[in-house]
C-alpha positions as a LaTeX table, in Angstrom:
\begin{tabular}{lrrr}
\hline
Residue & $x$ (\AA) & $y$ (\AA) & $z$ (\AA) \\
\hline
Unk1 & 13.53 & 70.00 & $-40.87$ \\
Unk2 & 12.66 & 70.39 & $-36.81$ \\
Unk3 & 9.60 & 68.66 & $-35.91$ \\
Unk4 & 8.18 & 67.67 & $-32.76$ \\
Unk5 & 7.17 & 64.04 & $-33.73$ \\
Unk6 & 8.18 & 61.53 & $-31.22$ \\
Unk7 & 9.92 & 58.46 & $-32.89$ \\
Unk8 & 10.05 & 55.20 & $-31.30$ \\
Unk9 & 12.61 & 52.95 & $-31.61$ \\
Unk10 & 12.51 & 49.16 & $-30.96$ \\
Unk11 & 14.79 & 45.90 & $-31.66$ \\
Unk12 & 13.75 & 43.58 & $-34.70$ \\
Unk13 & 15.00 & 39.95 & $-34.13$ \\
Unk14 & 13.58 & 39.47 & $-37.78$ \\
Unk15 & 15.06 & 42.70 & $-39.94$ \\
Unk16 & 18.49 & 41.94 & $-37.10$ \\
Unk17 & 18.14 & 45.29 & $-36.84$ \\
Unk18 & 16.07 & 48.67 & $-35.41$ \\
Unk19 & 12.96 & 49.58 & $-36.52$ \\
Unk20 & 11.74 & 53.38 & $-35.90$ \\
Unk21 & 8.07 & 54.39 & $-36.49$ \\
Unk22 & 6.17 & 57.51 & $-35.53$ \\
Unk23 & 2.33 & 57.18 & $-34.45$ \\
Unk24 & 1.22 & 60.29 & $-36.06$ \\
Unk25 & 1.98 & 58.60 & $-39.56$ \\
Unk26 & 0.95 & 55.31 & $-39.90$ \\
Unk27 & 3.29 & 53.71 & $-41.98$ \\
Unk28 & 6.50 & 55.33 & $-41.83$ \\
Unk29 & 9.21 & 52.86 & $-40.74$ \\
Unk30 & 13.06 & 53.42 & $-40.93$ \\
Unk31 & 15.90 & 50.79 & $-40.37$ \\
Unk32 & 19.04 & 50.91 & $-39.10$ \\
Unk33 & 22.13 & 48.65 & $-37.30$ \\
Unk34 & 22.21 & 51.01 & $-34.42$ \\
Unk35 & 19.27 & 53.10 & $-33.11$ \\
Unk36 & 21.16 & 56.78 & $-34.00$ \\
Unk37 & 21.11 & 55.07 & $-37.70$ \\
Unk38 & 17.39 & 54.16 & $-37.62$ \\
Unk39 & 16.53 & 57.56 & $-35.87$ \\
Unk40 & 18.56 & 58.96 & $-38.49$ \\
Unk41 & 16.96 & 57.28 & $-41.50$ \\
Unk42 & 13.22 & 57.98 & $-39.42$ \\
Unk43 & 13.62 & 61.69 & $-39.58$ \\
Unk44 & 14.39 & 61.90 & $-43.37$ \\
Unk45 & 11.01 & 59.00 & $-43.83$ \\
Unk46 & 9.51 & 62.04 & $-41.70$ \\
Unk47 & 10.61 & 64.68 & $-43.29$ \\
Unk48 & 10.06 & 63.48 & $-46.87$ \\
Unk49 & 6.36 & 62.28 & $-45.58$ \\
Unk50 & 5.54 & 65.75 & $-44.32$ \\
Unk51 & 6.73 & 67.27 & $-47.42$ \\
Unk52 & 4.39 & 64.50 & $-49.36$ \\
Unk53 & 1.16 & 65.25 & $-47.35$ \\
Unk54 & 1.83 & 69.02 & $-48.00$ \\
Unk55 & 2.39 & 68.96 & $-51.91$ \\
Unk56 & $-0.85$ & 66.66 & $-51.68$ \\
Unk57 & $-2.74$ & 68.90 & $-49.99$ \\
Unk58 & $-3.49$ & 66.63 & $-46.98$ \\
Unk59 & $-4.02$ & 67.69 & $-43.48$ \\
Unk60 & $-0.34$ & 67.05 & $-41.32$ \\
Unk61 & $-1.42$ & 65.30 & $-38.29$ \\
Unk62 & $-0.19$ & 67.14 & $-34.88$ \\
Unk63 & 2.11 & 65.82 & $-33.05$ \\
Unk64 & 1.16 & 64.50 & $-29.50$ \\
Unk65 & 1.74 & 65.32 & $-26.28$ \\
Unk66 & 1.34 & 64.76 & $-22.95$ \\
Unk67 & $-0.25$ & 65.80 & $-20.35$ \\
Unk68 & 1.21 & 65.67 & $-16.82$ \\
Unk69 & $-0.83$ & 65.82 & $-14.22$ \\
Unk70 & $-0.19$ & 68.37 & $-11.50$ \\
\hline
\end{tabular}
């Protein structure tokens, strides 16, 4: 599934590993040994979450943006 989330992707001295999250959804977190592996394992967490919320009937947050000034 495309979505528009942004995932962020940071080094964890303590998992010796990376760590992905996404703001929108508080609690998703994927791991991986290389950041295309935890980006990888982040949007199936997403995916699978989005597909939770909707079955659930809860409202998908929007994904943010932002705004350059001009």
């Amino acid at each position: 599934m495309q979505t528009k989330y942004a995932i962020h992707i940071f080094w964890s001295d303590e998992d010796d590993g990376f760590v992905a999250t996404c703001d929108e959804f508080p609690g998703l977190s994927a791991f991986g040994e290389s950041r295309e592996k935890a980006l990888e394992e982040a949007q199936i967490a997403l995916d699978a979450m989005i597909e939770t919320y909707r079955a659930s009937g809860i409202d998908i947050p929007e994904p943010r943006s932002i705004l350059l000034a001009a």
